[in-house]
N, C-alpha and C positions, 0 to 999 in steps of 0.2 A: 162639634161633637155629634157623634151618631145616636140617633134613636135605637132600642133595641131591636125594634122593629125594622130599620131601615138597612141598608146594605151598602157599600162601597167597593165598586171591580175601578181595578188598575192591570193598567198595562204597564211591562216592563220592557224600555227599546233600549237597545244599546247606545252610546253615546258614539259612539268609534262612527257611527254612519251619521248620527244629527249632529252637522257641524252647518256653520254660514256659508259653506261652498257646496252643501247637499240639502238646502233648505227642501226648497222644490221635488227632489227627488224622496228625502226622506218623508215629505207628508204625504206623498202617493204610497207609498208602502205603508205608512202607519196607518193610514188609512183604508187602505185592502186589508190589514191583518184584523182591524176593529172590526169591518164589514163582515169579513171571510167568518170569522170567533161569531158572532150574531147569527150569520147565516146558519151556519153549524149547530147553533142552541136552538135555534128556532124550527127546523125543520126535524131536531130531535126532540121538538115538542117537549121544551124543558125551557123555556122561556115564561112562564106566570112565576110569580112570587115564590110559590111552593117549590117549583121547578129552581129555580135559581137558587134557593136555601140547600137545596138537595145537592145539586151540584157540588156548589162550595163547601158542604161538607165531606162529598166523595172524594173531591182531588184532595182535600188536605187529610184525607184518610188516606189514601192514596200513593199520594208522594211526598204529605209529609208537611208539619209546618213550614210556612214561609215559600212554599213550593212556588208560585209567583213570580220570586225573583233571583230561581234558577232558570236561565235559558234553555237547559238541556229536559226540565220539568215539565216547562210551559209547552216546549214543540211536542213531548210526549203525551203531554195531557190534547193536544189540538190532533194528533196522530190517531190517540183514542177516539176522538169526538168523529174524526172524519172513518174511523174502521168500523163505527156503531153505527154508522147511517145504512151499513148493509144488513140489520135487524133493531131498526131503533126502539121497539118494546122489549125486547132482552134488554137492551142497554139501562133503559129508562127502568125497567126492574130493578137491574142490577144496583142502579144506584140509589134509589128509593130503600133498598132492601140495608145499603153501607152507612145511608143517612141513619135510616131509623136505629140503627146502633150506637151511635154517635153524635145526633143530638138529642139534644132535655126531650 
């Protein structure tokens, strides 16, 4: 069980591609998507604690409970993350501005 204070990020992969004949193949991909989703947070300077609460409160304002594990949610939400790198202080507004409406 989580602290209040603590957080939990999950990724959602399809099954259709992690099978015993694409072991190999699918932990290179799952692996680039974790890296690439990091990369992405981190250079939109939304990676400290504050930042990551922020976050998670804008995508699920966003797109909506349970957005995570929609596939078509998740590629928009990472679509976002990589179209805000070409002004990441607007962005990083934007969603400081969507948190502070909707959390405590």
């Amino acid at each position: 069980m989580l602290n209040e204070s603590e957080s939990l990020w999950l990724a959602h992969f399809s099954d259709l591609h992690y099978s015993p004949g694409n072991l190999a193949e699918s932990d290179r991909c799952f692996g680039f998507a974790v890296e690439n989703a990091i990369d992405l947070v981190a250079r939109l300077e939304l990676d400290s604690e504050e930042g990551a609460l922020q976050l998670k409160a804008f995508a699920a304002a966003t797109f909506g409970r349970g957005w995570s594990k929609r596939p078509h949610d998740v590629r928009q939400f990472v679509k976002e993350l990589r179209t805000a790198l070409a002004n990441p202080l607007a962005f990083r507004e934007q969603v400081a501005t969507i948190a502070a409406d909707v959390l405590p």
